[in-house]
Structures are given as structure tokens and as C-alpha cells.
C-alpha positions in Angstrom: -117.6 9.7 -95.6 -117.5 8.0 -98.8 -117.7 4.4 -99.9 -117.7 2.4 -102.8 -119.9 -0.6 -102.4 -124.3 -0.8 -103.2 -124.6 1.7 -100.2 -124.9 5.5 -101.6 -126.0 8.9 -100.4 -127.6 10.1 -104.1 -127.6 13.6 -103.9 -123.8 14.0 -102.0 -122.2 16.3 -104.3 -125.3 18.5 -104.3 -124.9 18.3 -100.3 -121.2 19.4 -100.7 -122.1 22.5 -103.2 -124.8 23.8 -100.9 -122.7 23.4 -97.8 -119.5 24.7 -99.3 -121.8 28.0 -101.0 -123.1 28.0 -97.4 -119.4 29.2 -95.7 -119.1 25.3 -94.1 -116.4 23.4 -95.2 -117.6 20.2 -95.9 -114.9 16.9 -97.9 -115.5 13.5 -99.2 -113.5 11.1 -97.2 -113.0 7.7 -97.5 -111.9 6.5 -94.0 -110.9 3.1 -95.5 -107.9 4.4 -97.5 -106.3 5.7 -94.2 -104.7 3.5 -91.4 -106.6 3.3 -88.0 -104.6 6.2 -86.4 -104.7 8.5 -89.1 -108.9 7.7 -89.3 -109.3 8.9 -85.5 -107.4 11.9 -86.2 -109.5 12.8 -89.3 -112.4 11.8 -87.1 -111.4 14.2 -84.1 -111.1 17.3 -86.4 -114.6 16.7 -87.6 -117.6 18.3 -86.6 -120.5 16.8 -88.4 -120.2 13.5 -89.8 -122.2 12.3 -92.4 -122.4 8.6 -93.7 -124.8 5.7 -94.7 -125.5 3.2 -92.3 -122.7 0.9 -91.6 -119.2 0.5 -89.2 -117.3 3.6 -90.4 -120.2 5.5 -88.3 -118.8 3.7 -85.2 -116.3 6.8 -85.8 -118.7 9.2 -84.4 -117.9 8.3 -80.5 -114.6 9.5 -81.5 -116.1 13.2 -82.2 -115.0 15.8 -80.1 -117.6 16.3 -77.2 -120.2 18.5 -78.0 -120.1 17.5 -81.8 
């Protein structure tokens, strides 16, 4: 997840180019420019989420089980 306010992971694009070189498939999102319902279906196709503290990570009980 991305976000635009004081709260940032520094290194994020490095984490996407290592992930990506790495055969995962990793996206920036920002969860806030979707409505609710599209969210929770971004949310269920995920299997590692990755954020900085905050309510967007209240998404993760949305995860599919075993994620």
C-alpha cells in the first residue's frame, strides 16, 4: 500500500525492483483512491501485504486464509 501523508516506507521502490527481479509480482496501491468494495476485492487477491502502521492495515483480516 501507498500513502501520501508524513508516514513513508523509504526504500519501497528498491523493495518493488528486488521483488519484481525476484519472479513476485509485487504493485503500489493506494487503497484510498478505490471505493470500499473495490478495496476488499484488491485486498482478497493479495497475498502479502505490506504497509506502514495505520487503518488501511485493518485490510489484512480481509486476506485470504492462509495469507
Amino acid at each position: 500500500m501507498d500513502r501520501e501523508t508524513d508516514r513513508h516506507i523509504l526504500n519501497k521502490d528498491e523493495i518493488l525492483k528486488q521483488s519484481n527481479k525476484h519472479g513476485y509480482s509485487m504493485k503500489k496501491v493506494r487503497l484510498e483512491d478505490f471505493p470500499l468494495e473495490e478495496q476488499l476485492k484488491i485486498i482478497h487477491c493479495t497475498d502479502v501485504l505490506v504497509g506502514v502502521q495505520g487503518n488501511a492495515l485493518t485490510h489484512a483480516m480481509f486476506l485470504k486464509p492462509g495469507k
